[in-house]
NUZABA-778080 format. One record per residue (C-alpha): residue number from 1; y, x, z. Coordinates in nm, 2 decimals, padded with zeros to 4 digits. Last residue first. Layout:
<r><nr>NUM</nr><north>Y</north><east>X</east><up>Z</up></r>
...
***
This chain:
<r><nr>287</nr><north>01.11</north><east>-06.88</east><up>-19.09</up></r>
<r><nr>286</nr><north>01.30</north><east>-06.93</east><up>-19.38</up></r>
<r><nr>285</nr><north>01.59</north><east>-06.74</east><up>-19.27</up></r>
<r><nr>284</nr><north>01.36</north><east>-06.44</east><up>-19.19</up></r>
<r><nr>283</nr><north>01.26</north><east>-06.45</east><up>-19.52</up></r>
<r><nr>282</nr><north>01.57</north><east>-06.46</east><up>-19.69</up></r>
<r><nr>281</nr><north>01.65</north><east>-06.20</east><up>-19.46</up></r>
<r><nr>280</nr><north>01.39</north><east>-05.99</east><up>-19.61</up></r>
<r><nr>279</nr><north>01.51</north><east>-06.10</east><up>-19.95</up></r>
<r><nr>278</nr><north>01.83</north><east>-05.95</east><up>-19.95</up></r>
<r><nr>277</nr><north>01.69</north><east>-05.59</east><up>-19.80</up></r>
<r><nr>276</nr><north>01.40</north><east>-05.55</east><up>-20.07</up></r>
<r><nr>275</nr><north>01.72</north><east>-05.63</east><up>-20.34</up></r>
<r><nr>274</nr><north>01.97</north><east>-05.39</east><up>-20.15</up></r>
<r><nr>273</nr><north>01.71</north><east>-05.12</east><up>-20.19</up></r>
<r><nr>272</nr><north>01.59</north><east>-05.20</east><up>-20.51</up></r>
<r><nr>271</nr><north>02.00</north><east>-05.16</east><up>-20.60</up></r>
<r><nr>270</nr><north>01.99</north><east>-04.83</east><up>-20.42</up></r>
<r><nr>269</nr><north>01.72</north><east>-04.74</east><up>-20.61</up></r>
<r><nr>268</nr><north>01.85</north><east>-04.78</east><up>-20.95</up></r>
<r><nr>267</nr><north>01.65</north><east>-04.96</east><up>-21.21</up></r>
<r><nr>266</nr><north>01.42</north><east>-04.91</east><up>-21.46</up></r>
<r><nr>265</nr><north>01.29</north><east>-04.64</east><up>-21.28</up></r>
<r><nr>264</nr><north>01.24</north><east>-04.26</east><up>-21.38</up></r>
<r><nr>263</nr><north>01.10</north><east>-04.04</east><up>-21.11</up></r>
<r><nr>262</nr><north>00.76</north><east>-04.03</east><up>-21.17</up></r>
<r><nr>261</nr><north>00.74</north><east>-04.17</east><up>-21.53</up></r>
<r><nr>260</nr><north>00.50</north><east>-04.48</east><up>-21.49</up></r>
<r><nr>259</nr><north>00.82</north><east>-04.69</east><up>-21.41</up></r>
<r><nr>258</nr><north>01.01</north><east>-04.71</east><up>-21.10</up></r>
<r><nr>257</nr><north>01.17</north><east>-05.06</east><up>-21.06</up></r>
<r><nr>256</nr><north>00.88</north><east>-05.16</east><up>-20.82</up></r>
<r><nr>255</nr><north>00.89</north><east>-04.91</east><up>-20.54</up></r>
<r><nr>254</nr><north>01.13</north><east>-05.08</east><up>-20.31</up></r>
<r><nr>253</nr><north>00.95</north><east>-05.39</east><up>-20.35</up></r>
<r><nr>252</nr><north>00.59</north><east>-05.28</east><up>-20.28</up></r>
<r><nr>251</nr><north>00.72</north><east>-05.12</east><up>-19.96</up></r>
<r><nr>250</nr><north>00.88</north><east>-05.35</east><up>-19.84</up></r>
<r><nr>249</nr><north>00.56</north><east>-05.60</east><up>-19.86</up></r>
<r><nr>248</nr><north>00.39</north><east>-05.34</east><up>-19.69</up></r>
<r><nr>247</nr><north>00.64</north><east>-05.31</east><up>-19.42</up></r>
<r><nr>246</nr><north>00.68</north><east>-05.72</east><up>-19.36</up></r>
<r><nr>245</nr><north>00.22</north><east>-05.67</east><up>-19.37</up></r>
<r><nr>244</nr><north>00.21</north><east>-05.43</east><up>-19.12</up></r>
<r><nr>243</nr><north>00.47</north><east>-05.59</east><up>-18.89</up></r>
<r><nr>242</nr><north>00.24</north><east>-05.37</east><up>-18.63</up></r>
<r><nr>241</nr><north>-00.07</north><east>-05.25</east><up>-18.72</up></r>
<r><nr>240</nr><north>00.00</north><east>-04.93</east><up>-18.61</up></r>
<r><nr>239</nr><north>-00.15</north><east>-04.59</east><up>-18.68</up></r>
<r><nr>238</nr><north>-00.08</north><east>-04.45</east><up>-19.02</up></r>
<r><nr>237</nr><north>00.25</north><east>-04.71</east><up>-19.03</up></r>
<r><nr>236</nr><north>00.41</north><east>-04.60</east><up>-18.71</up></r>
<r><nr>235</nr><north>00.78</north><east>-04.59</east><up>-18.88</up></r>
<r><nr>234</nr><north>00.90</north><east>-04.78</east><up>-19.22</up></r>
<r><nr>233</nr><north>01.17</north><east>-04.52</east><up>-19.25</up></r>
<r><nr>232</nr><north>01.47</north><east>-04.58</east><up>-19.48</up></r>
<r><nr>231</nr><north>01.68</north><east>-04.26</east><up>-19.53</up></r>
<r><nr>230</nr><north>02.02</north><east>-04.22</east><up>-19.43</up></r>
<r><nr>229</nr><north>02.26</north><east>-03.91</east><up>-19.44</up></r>
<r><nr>228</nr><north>02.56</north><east>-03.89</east><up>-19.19</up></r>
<r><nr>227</nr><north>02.38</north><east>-03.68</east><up>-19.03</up></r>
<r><nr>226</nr><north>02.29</north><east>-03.60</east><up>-18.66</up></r>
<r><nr>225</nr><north>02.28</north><east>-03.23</east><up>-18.52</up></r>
<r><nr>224</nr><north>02.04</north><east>-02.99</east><up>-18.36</up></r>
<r><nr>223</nr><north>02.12</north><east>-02.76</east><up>-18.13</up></r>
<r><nr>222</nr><north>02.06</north><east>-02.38</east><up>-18.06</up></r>
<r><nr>221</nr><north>02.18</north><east>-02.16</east><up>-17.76</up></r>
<r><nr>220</nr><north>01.87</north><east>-01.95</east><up>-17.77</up></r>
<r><nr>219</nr><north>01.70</north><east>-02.14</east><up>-17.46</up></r>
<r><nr>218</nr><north>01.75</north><east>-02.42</east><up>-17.64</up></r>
<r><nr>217</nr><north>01.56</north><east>-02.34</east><up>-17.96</up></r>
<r><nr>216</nr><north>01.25</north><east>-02.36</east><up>-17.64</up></r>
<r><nr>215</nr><north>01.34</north><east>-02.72</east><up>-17.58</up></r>
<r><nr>214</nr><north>01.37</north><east>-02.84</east><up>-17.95</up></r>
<r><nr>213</nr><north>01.04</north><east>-02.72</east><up>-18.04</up></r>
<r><nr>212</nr><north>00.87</north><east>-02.83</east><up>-17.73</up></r>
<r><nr>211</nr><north>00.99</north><east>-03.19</east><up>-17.90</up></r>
<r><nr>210</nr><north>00.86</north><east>-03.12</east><up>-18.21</up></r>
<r><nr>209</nr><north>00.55</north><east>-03.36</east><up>-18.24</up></r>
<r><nr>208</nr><north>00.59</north><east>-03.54</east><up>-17.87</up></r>
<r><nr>207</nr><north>00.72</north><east>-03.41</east><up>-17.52</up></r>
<r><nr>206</nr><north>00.58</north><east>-03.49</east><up>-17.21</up></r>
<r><nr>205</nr><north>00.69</north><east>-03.39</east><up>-16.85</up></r>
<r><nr>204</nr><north>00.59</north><east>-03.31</east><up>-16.49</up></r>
<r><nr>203</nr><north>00.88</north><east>-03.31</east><up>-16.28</up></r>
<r><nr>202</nr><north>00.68</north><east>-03.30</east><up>-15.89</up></r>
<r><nr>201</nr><north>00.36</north><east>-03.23</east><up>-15.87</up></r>
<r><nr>200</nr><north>00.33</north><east>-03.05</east><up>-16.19</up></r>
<r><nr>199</nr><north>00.14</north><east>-03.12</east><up>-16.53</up></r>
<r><nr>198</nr><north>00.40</north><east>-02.96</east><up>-16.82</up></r>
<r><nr>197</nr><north>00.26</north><east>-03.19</east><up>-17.16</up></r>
<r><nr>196</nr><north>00.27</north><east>-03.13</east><up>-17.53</up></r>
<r><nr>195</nr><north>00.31</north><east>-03.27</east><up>-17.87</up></r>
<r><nr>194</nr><north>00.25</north><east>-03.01</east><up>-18.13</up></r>
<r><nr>193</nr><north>00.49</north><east>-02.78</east><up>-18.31</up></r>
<r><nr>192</nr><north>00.34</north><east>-02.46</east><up>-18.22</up></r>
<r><nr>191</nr><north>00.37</north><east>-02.21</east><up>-17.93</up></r>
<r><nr>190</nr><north>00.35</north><east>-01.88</east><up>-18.00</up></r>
<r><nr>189</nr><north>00.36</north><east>-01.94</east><up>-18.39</up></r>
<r><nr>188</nr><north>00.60</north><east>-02.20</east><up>-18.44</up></r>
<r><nr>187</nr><north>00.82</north><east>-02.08</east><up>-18.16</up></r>
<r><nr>186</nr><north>00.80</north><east>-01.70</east><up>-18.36</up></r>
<r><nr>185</nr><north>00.92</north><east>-01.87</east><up>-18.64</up></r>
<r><nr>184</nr><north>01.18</north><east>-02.08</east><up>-18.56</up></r>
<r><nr>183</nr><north>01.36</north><east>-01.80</east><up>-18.32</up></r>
<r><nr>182</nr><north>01.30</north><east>-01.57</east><up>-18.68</up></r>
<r><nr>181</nr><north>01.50</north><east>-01.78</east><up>-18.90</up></r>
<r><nr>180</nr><north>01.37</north><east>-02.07</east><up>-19.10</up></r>
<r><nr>179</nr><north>01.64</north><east>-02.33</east><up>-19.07</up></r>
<r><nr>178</nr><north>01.49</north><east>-02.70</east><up>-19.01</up></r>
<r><nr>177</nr><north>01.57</north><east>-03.03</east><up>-19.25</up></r>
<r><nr>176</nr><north>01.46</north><east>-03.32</east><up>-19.03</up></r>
<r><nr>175</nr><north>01.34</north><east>-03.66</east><up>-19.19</up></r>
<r><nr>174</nr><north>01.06</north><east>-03.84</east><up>-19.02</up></r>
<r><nr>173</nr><north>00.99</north><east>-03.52</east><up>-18.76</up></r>
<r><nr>172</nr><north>01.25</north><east>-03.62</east><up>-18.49</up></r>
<r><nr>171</nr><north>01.45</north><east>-03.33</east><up>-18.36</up></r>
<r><nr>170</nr><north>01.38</north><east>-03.38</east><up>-17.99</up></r>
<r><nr>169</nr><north>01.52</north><east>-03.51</east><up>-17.65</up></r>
<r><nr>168</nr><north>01.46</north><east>-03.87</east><up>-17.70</up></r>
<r><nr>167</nr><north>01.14</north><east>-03.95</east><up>-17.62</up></r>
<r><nr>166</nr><north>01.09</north><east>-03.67</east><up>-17.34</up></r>
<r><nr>165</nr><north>00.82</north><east>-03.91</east><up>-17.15</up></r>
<r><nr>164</nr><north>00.81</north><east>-03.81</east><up>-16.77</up></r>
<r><nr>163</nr><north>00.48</north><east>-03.71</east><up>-16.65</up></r>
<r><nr>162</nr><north>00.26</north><east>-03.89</east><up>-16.36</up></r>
<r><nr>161</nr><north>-00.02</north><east>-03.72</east><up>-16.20</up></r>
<r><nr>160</nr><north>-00.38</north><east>-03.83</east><up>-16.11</up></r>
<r><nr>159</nr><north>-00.74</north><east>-03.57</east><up>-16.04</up></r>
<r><nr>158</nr><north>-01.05</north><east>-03.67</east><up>-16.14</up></r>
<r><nr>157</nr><north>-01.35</north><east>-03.54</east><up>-15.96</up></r>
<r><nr>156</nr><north>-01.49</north><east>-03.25</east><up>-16.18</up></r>
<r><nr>155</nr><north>-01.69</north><east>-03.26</east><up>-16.48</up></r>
<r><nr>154</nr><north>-02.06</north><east>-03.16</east><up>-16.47</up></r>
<r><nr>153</nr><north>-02.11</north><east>-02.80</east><up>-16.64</up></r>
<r><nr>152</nr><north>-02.32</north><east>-02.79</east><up>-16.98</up></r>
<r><nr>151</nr><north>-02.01</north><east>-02.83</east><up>-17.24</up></r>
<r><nr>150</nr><north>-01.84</north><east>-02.54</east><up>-16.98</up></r>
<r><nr>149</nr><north>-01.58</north><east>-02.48</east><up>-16.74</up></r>
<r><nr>148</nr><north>-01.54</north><east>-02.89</east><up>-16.70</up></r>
<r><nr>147</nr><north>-01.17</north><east>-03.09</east><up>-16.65</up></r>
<r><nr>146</nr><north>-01.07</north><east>-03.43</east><up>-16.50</up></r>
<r><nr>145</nr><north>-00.79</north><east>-03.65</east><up>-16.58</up></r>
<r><nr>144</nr><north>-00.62</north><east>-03.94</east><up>-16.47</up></r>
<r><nr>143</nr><north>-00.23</north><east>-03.99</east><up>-16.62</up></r>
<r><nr>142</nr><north>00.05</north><east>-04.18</east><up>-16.52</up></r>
<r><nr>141</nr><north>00.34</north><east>-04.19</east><up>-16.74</up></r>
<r><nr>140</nr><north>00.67</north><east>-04.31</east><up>-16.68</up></r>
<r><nr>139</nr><north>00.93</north><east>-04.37</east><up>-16.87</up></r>
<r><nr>138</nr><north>01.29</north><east>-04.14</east><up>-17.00</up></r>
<r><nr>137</nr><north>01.53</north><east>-04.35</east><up>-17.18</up></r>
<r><nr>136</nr><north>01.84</north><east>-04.20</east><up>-16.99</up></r>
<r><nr>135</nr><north>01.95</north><east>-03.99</east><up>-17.30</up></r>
<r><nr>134</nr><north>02.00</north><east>-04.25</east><up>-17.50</up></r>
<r><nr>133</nr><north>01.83</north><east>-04.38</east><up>-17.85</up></r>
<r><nr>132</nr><north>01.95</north><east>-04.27</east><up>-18.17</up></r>
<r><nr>131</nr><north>02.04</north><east>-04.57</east><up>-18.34</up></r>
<r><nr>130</nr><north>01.81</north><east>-04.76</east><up>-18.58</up></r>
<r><nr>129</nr><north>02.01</north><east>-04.88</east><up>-18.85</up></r>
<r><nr>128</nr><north>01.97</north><east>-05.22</east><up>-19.02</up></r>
<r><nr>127</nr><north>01.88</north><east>-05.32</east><up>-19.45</up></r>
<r><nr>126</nr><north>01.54</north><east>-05.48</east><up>-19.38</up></r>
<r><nr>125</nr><north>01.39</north><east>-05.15</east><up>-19.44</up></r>
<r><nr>124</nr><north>01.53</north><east>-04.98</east><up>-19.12</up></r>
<r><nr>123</nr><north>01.78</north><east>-04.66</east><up>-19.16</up></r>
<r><nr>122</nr><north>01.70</north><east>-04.40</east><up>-18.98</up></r>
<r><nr>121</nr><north>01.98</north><east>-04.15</east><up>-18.99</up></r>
<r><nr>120</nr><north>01.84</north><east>-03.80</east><up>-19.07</up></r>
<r><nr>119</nr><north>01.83</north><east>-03.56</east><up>-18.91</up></r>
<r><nr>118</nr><north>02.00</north><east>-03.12</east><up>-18.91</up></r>
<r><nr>117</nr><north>01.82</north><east>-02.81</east><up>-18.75</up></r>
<r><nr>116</nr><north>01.85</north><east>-02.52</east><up>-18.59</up></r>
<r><nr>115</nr><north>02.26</north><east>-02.53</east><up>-18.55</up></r>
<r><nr>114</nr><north>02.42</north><east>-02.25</east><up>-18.40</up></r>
<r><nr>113</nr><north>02.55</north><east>-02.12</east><up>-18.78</up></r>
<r><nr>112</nr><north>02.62</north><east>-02.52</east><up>-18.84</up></r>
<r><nr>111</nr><north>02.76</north><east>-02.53</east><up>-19.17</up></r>
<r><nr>110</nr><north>02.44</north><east>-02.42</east><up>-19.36</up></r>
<r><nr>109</nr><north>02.29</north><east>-02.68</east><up>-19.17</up></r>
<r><nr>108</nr><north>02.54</north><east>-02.94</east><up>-19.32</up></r>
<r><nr>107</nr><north>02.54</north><east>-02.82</east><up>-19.64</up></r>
<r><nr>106</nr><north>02.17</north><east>-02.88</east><up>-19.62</up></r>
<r><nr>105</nr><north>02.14</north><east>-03.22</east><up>-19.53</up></r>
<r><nr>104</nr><north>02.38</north><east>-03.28</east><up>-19.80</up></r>
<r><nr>103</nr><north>02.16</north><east>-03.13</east><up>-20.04</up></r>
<r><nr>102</nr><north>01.87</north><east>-03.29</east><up>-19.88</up></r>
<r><nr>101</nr><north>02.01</north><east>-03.64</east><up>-19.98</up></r>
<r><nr>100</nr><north>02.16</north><east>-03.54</east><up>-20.32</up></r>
<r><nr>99</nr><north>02.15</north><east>-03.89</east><up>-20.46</up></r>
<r><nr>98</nr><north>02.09</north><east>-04.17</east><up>-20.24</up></r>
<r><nr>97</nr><north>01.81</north><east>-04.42</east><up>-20.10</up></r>
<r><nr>96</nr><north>01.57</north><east>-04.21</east><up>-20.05</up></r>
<r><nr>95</nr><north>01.23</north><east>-04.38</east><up>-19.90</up></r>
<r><nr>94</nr><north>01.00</north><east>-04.26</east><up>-19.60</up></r>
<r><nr>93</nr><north>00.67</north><east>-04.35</east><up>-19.47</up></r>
<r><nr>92</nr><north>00.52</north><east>-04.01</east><up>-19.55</up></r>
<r><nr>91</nr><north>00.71</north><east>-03.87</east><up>-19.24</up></r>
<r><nr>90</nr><north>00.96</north><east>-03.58</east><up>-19.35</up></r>
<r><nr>89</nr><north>00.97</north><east>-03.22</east><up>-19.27</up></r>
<r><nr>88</nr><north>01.22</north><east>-03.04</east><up>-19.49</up></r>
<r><nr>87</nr><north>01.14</north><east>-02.68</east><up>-19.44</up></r>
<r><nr>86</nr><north>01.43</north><east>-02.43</east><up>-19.44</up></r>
<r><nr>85</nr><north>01.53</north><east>-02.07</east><up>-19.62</up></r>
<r><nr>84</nr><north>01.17</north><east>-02.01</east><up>-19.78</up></r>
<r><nr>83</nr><north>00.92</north><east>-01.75</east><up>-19.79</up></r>
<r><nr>82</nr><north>00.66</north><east>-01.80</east><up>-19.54</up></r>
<r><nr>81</nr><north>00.47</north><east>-02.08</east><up>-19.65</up></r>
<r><nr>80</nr><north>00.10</north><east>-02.07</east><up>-19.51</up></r>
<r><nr>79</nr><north>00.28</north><east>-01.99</east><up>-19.20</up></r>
<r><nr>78</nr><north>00.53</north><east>-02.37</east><up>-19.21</up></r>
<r><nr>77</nr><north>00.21</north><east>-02.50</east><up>-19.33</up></r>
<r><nr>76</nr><north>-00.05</north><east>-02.42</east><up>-19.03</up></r>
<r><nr>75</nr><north>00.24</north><east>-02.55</east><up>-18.77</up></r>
<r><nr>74</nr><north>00.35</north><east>-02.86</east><up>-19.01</up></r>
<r><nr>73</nr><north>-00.04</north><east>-02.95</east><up>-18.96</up></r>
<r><nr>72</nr><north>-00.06</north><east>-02.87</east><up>-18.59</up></r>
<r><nr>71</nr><north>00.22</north><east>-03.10</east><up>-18.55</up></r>
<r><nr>70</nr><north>00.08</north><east>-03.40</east><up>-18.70</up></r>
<r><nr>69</nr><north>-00.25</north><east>-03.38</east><up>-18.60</up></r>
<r><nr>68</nr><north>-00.23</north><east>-03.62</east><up>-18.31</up></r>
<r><nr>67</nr><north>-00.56</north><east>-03.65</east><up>-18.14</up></r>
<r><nr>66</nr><north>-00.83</north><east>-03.87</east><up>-18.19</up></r>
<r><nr>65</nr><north>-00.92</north><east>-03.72</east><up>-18.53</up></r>
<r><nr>64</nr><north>-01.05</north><east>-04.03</east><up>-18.78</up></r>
<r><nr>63</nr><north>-00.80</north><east>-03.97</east><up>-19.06</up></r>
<r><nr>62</nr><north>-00.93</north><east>-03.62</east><up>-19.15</up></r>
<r><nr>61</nr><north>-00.83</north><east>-03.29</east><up>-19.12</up></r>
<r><nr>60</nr><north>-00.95</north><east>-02.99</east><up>-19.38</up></r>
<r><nr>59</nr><north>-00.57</north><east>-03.00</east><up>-19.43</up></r>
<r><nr>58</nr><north>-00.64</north><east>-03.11</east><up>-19.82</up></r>
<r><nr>57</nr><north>-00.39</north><east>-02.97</east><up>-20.06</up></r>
<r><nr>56</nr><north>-00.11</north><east>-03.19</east><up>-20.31</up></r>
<r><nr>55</nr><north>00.16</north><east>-02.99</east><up>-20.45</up></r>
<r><nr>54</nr><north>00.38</north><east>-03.18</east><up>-20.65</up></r>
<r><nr>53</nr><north>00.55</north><east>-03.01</east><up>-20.97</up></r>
<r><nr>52</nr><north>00.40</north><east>-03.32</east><up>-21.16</up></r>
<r><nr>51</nr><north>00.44</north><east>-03.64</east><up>-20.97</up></r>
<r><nr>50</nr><north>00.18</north><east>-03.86</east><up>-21.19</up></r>
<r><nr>49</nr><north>-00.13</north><east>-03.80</east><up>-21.00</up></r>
<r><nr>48</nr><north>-00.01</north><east>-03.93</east><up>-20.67</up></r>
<r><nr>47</nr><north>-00.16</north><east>-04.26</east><up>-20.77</up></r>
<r><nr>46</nr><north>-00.49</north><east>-04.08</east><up>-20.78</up></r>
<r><nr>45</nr><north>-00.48</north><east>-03.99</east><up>-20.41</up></r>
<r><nr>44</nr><north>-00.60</north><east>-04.35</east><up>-20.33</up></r>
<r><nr>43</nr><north>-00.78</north><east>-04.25</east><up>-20.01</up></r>
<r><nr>42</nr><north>-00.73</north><east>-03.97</east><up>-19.75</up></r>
<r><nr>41</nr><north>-00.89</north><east>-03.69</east><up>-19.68</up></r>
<r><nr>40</nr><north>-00.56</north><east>-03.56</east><up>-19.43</up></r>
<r><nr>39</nr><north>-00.33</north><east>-03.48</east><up>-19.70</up></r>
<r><nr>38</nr><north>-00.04</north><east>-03.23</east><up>-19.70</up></r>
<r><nr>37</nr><north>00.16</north><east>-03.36</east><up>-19.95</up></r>
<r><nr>36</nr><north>00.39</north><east>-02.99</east><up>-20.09</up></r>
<r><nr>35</nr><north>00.73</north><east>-03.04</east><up>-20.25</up></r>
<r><nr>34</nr><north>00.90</north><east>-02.74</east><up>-20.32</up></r>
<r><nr>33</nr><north>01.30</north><east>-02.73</east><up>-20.38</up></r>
<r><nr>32</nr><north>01.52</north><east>-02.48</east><up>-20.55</up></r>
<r><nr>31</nr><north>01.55</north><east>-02.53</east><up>-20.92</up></r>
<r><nr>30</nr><north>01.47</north><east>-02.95</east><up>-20.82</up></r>
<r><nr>29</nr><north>01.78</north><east>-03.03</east><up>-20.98</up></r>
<r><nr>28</nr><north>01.70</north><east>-03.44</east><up>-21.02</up></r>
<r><nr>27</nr><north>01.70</north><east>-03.51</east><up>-20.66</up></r>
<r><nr>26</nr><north>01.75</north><east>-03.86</east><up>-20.63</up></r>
<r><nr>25</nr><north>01.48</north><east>-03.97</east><up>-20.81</up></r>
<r><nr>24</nr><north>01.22</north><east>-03.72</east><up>-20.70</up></r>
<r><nr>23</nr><north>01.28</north><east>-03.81</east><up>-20.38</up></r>
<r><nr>22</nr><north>01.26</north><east>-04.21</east><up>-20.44</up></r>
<r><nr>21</nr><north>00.91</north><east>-04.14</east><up>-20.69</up></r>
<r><nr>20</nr><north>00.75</north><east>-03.92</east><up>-20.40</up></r>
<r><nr>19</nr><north>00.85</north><east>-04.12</east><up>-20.07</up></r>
<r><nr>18</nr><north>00.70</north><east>-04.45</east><up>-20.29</up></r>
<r><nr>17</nr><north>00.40</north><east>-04.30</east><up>-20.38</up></r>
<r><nr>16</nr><north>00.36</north><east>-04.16</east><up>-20.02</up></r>
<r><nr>15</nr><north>00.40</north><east>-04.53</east><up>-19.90</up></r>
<r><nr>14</nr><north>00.10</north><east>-04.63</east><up>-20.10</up></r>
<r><nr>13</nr><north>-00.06</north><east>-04.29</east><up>-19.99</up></r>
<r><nr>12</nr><north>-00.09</north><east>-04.35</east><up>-19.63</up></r>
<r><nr>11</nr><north>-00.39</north><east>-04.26</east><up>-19.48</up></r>
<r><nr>10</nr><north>-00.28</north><east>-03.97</east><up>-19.26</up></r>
<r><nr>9</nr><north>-00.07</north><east>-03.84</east><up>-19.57</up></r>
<r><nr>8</nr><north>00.16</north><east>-03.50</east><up>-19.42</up></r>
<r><nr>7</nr><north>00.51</north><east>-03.44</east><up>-19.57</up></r>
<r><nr>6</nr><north>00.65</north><east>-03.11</east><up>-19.59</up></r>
<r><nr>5</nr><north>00.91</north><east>-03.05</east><up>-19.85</up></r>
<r><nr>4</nr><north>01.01</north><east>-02.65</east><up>-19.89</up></r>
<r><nr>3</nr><north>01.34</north><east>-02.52</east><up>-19.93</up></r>
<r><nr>2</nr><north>01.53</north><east>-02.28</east><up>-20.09</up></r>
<r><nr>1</nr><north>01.90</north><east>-02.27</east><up>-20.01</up></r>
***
């Protein structure tokens, strides 16, 4: 199966360095696998330098949009790149932690005839799981907007409606390995793989990055499907400030034992892995 690596750098590149040297790691036989960093004009790029086969181009998008680019970046890639069986997307703020990750990913599509696409687990990186979440976690959102025909026209009274958040019913975008048929295609280019909203009186709803996705590969009778696979995800790290510094920390740890030859650390990564894990919760036991 030929397959293409999408991962887009809104700022990230420390934990892009780390994504990089763990996938390269663990997938030694790379005969059939592309890796392209879609970057957003970010900083740092230099410590990138030393992936060779990597594909690093500029989005002409920047860190400072106010709107999710995420999905219209995959969308202009995913055309850009016709010629491949599947497209790995996976967030920047992601570590392997075992050999043959995306191979198993990809038996496992290959399996599934019905199946559009195959996740990862998320694994946390002080050493849990975070479980997919259930189908009742559906909140509220109330929205006030107002509209005008033209950049000279006043805007109209605002108008209020509330939309249901689709959280859970999607293929998540940190790790998701999708089959590039023609349903994929044509949803990718009719209607895109941005977040998106249905306004209505009554039902309105919102879906983020890839949830549309996931709706309209319903209406052809397609699923996607959980793995067994893991992969550490960070999570919210290109906008959130959140536990910042426990993530960068991490981070640091998990990329430490991989020496100035991309792919080649001194050590395993599983047992940086356990090591980043082990002294989290000494951390937490000191606190």
């Amino acid at each position: 199966m030929k397959i293409c690596v999408l991962t887009v750098n809104h700022g990230t590149t420390p934990y892009a360095e780390l994504l990089l040297a763990s996938l390269l790691h663990h997938h030694p036989d790379r005969e059939d696998l592309d890796v392209v960093v879609l970057d957003n004009d970010s900083t740092e790029l230099d410590r990138l330098s030393r992936f060779a086969g990597v594909e690093v181009v500029q989005t002409g998008y920047t860190t400072t949009h106010t709107l999710t680019t995420h999905g219209e970046i995959l969308r202009d890639a995913v055309l850009a790149r016709p010629d491949y069986d599947a497209y790995l997307f996976v967030d920047c703020d992601v570590c392997f932690v075992a050999d043959g990750t995306i191979d198993a990913l990809a038996a496992s599509l290959a399996a599934d005839p019905e199946a559009f696409a195959v996740q990862a687990r998320w694994l946390l990186h002080d050493g849990g799981e975070l479980p997919p979440s259930g189908e009742d976690s559906h909140p509220t959102s109330y929205v006030r907007e107002s509209v005008r025909r033209s950049p000279d026209d006043d805007w109209s009274d605002p108008i209020e409606y509330s939309v249901t958040l689709q959280l859970t019913d999607r293929v998540h975008p940190f790790c998701a390995l999708i089959r590039n048929d023609a349903a994929f295609r044509r949803t990718v280019e009719h209607v895109g793989l941005s977040p998106a909203a249905v306004q209505a009186e009554r039902g309105g709803k919102w879906w983020d990055t890839l949830g549309l996705l996931t709706q309209v590969m319903k209406t052809h009778g397609r699923h996607w499907t959980l793995s067994d696979q893991g992969v550490i995800h960070f999570g919210n790290v290109s906008w959130s400030s959140d536990w910042a510094a426990e993530k960068a920390a991490a981070r640091d740890r998990l990329l430490a034992p991989y020496s100035t030859d991309a792919g080649s650390p001194e050590a395993g990564l599983g047992e940086a892995a356990g090591q980043a894990v082990g002294d989290d919760e000494q951390h937490q036991a000191d606190q």
